[in-house]
N, C-alpha and C positions, 0 to 999 in steps of 0.2 A: 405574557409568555416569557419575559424576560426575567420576570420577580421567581417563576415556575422552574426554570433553567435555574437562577443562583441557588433556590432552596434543593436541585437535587446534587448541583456541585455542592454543596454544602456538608450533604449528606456521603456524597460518593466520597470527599476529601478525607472526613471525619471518621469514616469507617475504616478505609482503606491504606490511608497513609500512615494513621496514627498507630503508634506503641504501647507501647504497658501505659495504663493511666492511673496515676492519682490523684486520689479524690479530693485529697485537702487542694492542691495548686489548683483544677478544675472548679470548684466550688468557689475559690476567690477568683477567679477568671467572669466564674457564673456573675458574681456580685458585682465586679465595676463593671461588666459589662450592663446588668441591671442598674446600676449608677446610673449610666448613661441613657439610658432607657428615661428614667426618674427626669431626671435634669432638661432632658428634652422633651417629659409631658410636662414640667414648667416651666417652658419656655427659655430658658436661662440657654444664652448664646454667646457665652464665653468658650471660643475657640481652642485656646490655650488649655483649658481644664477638660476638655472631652480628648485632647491630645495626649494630657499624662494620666487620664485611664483605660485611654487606648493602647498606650505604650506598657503602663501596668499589668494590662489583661494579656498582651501580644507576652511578655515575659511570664506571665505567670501559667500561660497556656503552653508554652514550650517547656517549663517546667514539669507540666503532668503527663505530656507524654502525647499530648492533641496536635496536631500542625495546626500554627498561629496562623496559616491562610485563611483558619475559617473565622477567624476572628473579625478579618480584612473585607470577609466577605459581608458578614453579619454589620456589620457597620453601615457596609455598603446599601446594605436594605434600607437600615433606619436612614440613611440620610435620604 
């Protein structure tokens, strides 16, 4: 019920909060957040490097115009 609730805040945040978007900052947002996706089905648990593609994605997502919450939230899941 819990994972069910963040996937529709998820959705409520992304729809609703968010502005004009572009695609180039989104699209790199998309990518280290698939980094990180990557990294964690190889197990690789270096703390510090899922940090500055989080912090990468958080910046590059307020760049295109998406609230970086859902960034926060989406992590949230994977971890």
């Amino acid at each position: 019920m819990v994972v069910v609730d963040d996937l529709v805040a998820l959705l409520v945040i992304a729809t609703v909060y968010s502005g004009p978007v572009s695609p180039r900052s989104l699209l790199l947002a998309l990518g280290l957040f698939g980094s990180m996706l990557l990294l964690r089905l190889a197990r690789i648990r270096y703390g510090l490097l899922y940090f500055l593609l989080a912090a990468a994605a958080w910046v590059a997502l307020e760049a295109s115009g998406v609230e970086p919450v859902v960034l926060g939230l989406a992590v949230g899941l994977v971890t």
